[in-house]
N, C-alpha and C positions, 0 to 999 in steps of 0.2 A: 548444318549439312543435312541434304533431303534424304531418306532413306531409300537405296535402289530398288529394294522391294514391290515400296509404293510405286515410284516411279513406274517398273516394269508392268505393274497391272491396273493402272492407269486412274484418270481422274475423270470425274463427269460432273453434268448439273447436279446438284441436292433434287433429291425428289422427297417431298414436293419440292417448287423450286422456293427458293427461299431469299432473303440478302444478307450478305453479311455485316460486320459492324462498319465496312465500307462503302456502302451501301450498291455493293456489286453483286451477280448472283455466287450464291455461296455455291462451291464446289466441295465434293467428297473425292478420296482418292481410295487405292488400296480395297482392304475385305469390306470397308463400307460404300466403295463404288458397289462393289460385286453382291453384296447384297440387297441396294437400292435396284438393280439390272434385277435380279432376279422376282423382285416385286415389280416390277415393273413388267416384264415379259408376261406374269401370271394375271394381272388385273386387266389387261390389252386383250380384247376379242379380236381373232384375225380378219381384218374388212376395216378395219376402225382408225388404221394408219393409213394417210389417202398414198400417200408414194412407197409405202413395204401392203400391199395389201396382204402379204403373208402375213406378216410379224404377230406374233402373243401366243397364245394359248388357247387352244380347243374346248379349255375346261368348262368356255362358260353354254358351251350346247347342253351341258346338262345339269341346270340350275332346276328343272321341270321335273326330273328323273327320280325315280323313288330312290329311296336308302334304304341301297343293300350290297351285299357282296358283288353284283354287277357294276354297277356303279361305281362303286369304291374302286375297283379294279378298272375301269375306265377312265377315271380319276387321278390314278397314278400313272397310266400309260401315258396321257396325254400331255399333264406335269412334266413326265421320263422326255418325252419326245420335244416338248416345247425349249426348257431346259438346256438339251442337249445339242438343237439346231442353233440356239438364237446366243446361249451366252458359253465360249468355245475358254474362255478360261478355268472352268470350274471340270468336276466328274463327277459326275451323280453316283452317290454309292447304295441310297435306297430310298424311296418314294412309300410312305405309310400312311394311308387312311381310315381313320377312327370316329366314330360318333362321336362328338364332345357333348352335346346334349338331345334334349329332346323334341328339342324344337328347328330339327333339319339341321344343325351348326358340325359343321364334320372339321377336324383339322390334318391336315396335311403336313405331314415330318418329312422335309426334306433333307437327306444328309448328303455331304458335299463335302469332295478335296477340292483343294486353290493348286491348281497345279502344276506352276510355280513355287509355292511357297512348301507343300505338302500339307496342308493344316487343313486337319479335317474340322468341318464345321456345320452346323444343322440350323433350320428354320421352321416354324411352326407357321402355316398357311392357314387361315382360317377359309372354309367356305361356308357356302350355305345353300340346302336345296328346299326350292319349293315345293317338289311331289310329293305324292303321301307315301308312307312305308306298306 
């Protein structure tokens, strides 16, 4: 028996897409639909989907932008905004941007309730910016 959980919060392509051992496209359902969607909404510039020319995320206008607390802060609003239009199952509870290294690589701490299920959950967003500091 299928659990109504999954069920309730649904099932999509594997992304990437992939096949299974039947050589059909493999589906995910459940928190790993919800966290394929959400890499999915972040790597998407909005113009790039020909029929949602909304859909994705803002984040990538500022691949050029220096790193710094401006940035960083633009970074998370637009994550906060993307997030919160495009995938209506989840609650963003905090949006964190950090320098991972030296060479532009920032990552992005998304924490997240299923809100549905209550189960808090987080994802580490990797980006990367061209501009100089």
């Amino acid at each position: 028996m299928s659990d109504p959980r999954k069920e309730f919060l649904g099932q999509g392509l594997s992304f990437p897409l992939s096949l299974n051992s039947r050589g059909e496209l493999a589906l995910v359902t459940g928190a790993d639909d919800i966290e394929q969607s959400i890499q999915v909404i972040l790597e998407t510039m909005p113009g790039e989907r020909v029929m949602r020319p909304d859909f994705g995320c803002r984040v990538w206008e500022l691949v050029f932008a220096p790193n710094n607390a401006t940035t960083h802060a633009l970074i998370a609003h637009y994550v906060r905004l993307a997030l919160e239009f495009w995938e209506p199952r989840i609650t963003i509870d905090a949006v964190e941007v950090t320098t991972a290294a030296a060479d532009g690589a920032l990552d992005v701490e998304i924490q997240y309730t299923i809100k549905d299920t209550h189960d808090p959950r987080s994802i580490i967003y990797p980006f990367f910016l061209m501009g100089e500091e």
